[in-house]
C-alpha positions in Angstrom: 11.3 -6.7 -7.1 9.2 -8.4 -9.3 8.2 -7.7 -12.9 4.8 -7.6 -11.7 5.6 -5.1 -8.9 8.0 -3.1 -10.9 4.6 -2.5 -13.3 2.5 -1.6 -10.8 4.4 0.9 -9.0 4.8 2.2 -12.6 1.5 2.4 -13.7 1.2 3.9 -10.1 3.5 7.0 -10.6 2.0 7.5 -14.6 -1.7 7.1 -13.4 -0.7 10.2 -10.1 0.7 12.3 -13.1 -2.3 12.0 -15.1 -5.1 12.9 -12.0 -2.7 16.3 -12.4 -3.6 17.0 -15.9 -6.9 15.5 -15.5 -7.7 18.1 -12.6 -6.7 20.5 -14.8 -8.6 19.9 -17.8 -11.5 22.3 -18.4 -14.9 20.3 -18.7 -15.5 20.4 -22.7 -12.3 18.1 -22.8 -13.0 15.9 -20.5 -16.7 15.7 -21.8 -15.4 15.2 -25.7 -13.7 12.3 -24.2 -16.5 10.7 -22.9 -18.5 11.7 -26.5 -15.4 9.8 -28.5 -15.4 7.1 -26.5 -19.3 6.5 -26.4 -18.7 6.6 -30.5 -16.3 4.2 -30.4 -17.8 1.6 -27.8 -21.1 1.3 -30.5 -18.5 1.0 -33.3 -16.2 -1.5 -32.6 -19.9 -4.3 -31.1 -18.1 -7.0 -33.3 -15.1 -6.6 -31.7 -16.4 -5.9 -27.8 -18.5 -9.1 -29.1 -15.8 -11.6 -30.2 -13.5 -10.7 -27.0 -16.6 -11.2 -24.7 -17.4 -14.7 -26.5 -13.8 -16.1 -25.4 -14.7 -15.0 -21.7 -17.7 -16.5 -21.9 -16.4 -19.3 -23.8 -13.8 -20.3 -20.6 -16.0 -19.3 -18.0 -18.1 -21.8 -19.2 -15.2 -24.6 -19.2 -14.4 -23.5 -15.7 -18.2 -24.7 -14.3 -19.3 -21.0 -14.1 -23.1 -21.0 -13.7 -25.3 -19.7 -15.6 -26.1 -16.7 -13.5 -22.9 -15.5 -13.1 -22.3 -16.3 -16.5 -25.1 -13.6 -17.3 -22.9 -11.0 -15.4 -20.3 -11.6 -17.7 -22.2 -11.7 -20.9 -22.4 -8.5 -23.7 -25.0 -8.7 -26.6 -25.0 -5.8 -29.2 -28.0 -4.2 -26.8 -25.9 -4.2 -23.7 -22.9 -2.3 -25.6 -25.9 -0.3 -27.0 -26.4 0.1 -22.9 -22.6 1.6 -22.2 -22.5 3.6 -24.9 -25.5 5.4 -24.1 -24.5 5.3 -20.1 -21.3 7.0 -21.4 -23.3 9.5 -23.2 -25.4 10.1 -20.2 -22.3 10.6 -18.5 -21.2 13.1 -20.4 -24.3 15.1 -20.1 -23.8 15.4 -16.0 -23.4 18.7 -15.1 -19.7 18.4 -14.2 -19.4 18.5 -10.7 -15.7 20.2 -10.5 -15.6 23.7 -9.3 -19.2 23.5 -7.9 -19.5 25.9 -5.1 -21.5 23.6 -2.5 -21.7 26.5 0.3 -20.4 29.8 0.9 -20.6 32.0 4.1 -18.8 35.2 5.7 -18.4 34.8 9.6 -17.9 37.2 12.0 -14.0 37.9 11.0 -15.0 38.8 7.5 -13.3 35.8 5.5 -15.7 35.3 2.6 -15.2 31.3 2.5 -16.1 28.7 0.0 -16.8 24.8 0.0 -15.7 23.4 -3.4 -15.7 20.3 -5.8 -12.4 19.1 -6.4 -11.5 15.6 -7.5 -10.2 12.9 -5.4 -7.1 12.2 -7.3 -6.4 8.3 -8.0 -9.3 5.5 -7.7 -8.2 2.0 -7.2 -11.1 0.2 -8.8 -11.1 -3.6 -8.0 -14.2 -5.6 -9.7 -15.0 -8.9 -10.6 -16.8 -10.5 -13.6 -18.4 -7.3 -15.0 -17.2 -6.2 -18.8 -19.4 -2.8 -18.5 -18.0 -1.6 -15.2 -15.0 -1.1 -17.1 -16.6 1.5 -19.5 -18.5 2.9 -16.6 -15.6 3.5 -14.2 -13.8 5.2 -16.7 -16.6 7.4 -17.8 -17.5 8.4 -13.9 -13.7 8.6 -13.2 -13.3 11.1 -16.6 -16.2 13.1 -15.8 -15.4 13.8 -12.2 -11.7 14.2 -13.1 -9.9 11.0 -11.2 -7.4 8.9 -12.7 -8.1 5.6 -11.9 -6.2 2.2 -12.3 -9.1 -0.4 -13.0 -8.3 -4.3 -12.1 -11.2 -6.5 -13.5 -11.5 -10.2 -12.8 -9.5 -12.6 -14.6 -13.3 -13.9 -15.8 -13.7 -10.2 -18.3 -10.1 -9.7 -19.1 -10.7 -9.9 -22.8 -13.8 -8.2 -23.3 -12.3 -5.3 -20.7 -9.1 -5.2 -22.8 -11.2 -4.5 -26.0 -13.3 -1.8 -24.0 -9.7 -0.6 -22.2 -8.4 -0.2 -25.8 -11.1 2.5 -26.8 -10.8 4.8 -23.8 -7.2 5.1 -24.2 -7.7 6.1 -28.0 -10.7 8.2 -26.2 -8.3 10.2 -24.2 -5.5 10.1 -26.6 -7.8 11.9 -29.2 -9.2 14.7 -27.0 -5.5 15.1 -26.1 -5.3 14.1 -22.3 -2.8 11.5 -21.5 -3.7 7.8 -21.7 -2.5 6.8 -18.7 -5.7 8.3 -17.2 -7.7 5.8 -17.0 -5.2 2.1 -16.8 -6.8 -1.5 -17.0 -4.4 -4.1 -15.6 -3.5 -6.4 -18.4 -2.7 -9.4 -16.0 -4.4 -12.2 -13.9 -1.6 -11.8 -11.6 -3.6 -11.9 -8.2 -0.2 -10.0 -6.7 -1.3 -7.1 -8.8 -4.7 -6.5 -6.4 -2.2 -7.0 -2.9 0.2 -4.0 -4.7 -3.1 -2.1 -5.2 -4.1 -2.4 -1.9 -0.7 -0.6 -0.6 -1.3 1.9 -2.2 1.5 1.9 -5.0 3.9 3.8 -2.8 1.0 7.0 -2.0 0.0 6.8 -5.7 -3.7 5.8 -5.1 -6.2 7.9 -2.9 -9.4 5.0 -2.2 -9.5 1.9 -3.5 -13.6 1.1 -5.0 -14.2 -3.0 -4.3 -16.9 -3.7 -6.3 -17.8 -7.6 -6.3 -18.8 -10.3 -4.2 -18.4 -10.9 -0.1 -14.7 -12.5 0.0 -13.4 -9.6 -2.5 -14.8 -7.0 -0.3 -13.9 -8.6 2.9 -10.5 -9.0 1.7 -10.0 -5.4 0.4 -11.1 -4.3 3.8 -8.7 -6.8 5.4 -5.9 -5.3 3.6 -6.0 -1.9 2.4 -3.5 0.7 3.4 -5.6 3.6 1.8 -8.9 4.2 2.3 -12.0 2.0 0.6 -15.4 2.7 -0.3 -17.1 -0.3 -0.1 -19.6 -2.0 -2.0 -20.9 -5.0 0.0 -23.4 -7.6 -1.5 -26.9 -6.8 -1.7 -29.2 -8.6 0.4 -32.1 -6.9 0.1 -35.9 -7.3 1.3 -39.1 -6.4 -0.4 -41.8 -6.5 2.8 -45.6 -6.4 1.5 -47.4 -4.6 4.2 -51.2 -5.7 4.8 -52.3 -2.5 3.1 -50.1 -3.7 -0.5 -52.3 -3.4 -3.5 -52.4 -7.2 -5.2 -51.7 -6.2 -8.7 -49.2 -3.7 -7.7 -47.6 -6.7 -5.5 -47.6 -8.7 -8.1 -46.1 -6.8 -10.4 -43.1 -5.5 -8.4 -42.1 -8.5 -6.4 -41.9 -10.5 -9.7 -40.0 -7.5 -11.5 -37.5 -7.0 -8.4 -36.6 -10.6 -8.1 -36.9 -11.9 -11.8 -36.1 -9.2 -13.9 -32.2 -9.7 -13.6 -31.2 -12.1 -10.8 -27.6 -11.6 -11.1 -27.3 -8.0 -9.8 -27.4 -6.7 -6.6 -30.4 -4.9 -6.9 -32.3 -7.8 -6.8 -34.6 -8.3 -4.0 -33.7 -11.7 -2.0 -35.9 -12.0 0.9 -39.4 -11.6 0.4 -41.4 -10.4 3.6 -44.8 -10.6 4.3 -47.3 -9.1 7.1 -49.5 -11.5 8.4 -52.4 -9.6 8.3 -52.3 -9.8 4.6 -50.4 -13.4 4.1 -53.5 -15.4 3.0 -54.6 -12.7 0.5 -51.6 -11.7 -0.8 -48.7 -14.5 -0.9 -50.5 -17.3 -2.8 -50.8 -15.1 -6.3 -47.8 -13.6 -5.6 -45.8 -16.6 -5.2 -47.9 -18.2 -8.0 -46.3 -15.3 -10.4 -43.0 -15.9 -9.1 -42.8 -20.1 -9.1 -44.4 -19.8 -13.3 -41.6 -17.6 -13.8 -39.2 -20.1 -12.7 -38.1 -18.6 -9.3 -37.8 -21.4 -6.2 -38.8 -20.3 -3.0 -37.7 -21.0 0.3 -40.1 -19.9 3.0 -40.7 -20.5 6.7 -43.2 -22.6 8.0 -46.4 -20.3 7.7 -45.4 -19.0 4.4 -44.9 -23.4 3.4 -48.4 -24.2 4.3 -49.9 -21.2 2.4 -47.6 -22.1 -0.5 -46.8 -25.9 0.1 -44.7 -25.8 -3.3 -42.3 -23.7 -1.0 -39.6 -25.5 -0.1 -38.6 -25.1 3.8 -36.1 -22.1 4.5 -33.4 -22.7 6.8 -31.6 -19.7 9.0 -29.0 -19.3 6.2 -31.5 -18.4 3.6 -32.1 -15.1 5.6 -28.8 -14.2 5.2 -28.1 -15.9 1.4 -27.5 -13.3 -1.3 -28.4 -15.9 -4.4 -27.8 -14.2 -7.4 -30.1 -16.5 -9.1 -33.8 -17.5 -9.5 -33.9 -18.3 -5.6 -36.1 -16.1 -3.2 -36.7 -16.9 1.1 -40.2 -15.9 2.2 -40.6 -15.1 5.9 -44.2 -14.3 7.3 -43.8 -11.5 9.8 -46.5 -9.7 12.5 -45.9 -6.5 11.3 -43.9 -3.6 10.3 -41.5 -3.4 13.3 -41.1 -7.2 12.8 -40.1 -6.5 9.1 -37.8 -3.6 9.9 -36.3 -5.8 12.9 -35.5 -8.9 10.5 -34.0 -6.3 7.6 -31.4 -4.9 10.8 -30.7 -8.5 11.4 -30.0 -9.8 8.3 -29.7 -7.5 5.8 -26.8 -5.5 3.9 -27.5 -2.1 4.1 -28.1 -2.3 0.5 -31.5 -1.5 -0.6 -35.2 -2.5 1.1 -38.6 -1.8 -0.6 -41.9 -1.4 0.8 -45.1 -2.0 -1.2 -48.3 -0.3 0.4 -51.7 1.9 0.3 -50.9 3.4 3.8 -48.6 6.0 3.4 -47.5 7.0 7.2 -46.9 2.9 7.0 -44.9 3.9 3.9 -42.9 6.7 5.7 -42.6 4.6 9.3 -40.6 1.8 7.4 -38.7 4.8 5.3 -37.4 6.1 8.6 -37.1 3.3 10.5 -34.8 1.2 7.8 -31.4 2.2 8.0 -29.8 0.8 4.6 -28.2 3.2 1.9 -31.6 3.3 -0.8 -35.4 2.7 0.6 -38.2 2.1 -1.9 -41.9 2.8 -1.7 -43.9 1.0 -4.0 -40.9 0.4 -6.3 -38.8 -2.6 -7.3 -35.5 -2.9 -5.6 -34.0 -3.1 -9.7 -34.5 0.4 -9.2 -30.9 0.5 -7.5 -29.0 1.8 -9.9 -27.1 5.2 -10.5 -28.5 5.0 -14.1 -31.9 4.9 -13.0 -31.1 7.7 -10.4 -30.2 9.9 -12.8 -26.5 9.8 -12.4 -25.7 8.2 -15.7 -24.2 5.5 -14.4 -22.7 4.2 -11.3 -18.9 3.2 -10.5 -20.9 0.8 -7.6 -23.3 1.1 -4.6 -22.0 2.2 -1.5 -23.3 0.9 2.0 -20.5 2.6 4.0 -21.3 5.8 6.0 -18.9 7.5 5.2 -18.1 10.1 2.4 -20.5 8.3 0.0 -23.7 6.1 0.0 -26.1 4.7 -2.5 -25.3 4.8 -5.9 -21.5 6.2 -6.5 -21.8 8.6 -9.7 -19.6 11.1 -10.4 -20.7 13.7 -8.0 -19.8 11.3 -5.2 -16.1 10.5 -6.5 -15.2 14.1 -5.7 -14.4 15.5 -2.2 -13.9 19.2 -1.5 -11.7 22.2 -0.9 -12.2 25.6 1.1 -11.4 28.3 -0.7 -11.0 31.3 1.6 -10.8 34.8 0.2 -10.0 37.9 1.9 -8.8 41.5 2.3 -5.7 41.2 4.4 -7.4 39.7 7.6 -4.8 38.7 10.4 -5.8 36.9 13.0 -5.5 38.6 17.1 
């Protein structure tokens, strides 16, 4: 064995322990964790501050680029940010217990459909400080244990953060070992993970780019709710208002172009090309954004540099945007099944049974009308925060808060049935 295995398994069988007491746990303790800890993230800003500024510091020596480099960055309003998404979190109804459904069929049983947590999250991220706090708020509040693995890119700042929720727990009285950040750049570390530590974890959460995800998928022995990259479409219909088009497209490109909310393909109906593209894309390029667009959208725009077929399918992360002219709303919804993610797709328009078409004919996790794709975000959903954004069809989809990280029990009760 080696020392990094021998860990792992070990942190394994301390963290399957822990999701025992953590079930357990009655919701005022698990929710005075998450108020300690929200405490403590504001309170210790210098320190958060000076760990992140060596990550950024190497990043930076390592040719990072700037937008990535964004990702990775904390200023005292961003740990403002966790703290208060922790104390969001904290104010979600806990979903433990929760009775979804309850029936009596024809034998009399009276049977219940209940909340229960999952039990051990493998959470596997890449250069993303905050998910730290976040994961362990969601995993607290819906009463996983979790092992968290960041990128090598955050260690620092997510070993100041990983500090704080271990003091959390320790101070509310629930064990530690809880909630476990992975103190090495070992890349071995995220294979063992993806075995499983010998039964100890239940699903393994990717949350990062394509060759993480692809690679979790790959190689997982336990289940995985993926988070795939978000290559998302904003489609102006002929019946968009201008100013409203304006103001969207520009917010759910530019606003932050390093997370995976932000729209990447910008689609646009014929019908309404000449009237609405040119301001739009005047917004867009005096805010610093190139675009990339087909041959109508180049000689309504010639600043537009010609897109080729791997700009449909390109999820920049930076100030880049493809603009494809389309005949229509079925053509728009056709090009979004070809090329898109599953992730998020918005649709700005006056006409709303052109609104509700698109809404039923897209088939990715979140649809928008007449709101910016930024909008994908459990925060903004209400859910306090979000441990990612599922596209996978299975158990969870959209934005994973704590509600999704639980599955469910039937509890059957009752008065000495036997079954003929």
């Amino acid at each position: 064995m080696t020392d990094v295995k021998t860990q792992m398994l070990e942190r394994g069988r301390r963290a399957r322990a822990a999701a025992a007491q953590l079930r357990d746990a009655p919701a005022a303790g698990r929710t005075r964790v998450l108020e300690i800890l929200a405490e403590k993230l504001a309170a210790a800003e210098a320190d958060i501050l000076a760990a992140n500024a060596r990550d950024v510091d190497a990043a930076r020596a390592n040719g990072m680029t700037e937008a990535l480099i964004d990702r990775l960055s904390l200023t005292p309003a961003r740990i403002a940010g966790m703290a208060q998404a922790v104390t969001t979190i904290a104010a979600v109804p806990d979903p433990l217990g929760v009775e979804t459904e309850r029936w009596t069929p024809a034998n009399g049983l009276d049977i219940a459909r209940v909340r229960t947590p999952i039990g051990v999250l493998g959470v596997i991220y890449e250069s993303r400080p905050n998910v730290t706090a976040d994961a362990a708020a969601l995993c607290v509040r819906s009463g996983n244990a979790a092992i968290l693995r960041c990128g090598s890119d955050c260690l620092q700042s997510s070993l100041a953060i990983a500090a704080l929720i271990a003091e959390a727990l320790a101070e509310a009285g629930l064990s530690a070992d809880a909630i476990q950040l992975v103190d090495t750049p070992d890349r071995e570390a995220v294979g063992l993970m993806l075995t499983g530590l010998d039964g100890a974890i239940d699903v393994i959460i990717p949350r990062g780019g394509k060759s993480l995800v692809a690679r979790v998928q790959a190689e997982a022995k336990t289940a995985v709710l993926s988070h795939l990259e978000g290559l998302n479409h904003t489609y102006l219909h002929e019946a968009a208002d201008l100013e409203t088009a304006r103001a969207v497209v520009l917010n759910a490109k530019m606003r932050r172009v390093s997370v995976c909310g932000a729209t990447e393909t910008l689609l646009v109906d014929r019908a309404g090309a000449e009237r609405l593209l040119p301001p739009v894309a005047a917004d867009l390029i005096a805010a610093g954004c190139e675009l990339r667009g087909d041959a109508e959208a180049v000689a309504l725009v010639p600043q537009m540099k010609p897109a080729v077929e791997a700009d449909w399918t390109t999820e920049y992360l930076a100030a880049i945007l493809s603009v494809r002219i389309v005949d229509g709303l079925d053509a728009a919804t056709d090009h979004i099944a070809r090329y898109g993610s599953g992730h998020t797709e918005a649709i700005l328009t006056t006409d709303a049974q052109a609104a509700e078409r698109f809404a039923a004919r897209v088939d990715s996790a979140i649809v928008l009308i007449n709101a910016s794709t930024q909008f994908a975000d459990g925060g903004e959903f209400g859910f306090g925060g979000e441990i990612g954004i599922s596209t996978a069809r299975l158990h969870a989809r959209g934005p994973v808060g704590a509600e999704q990280l639980t599955t469910y029990k039937y509890v059957v009760r009752g008065q000495g049935q036997t079954r003929p």
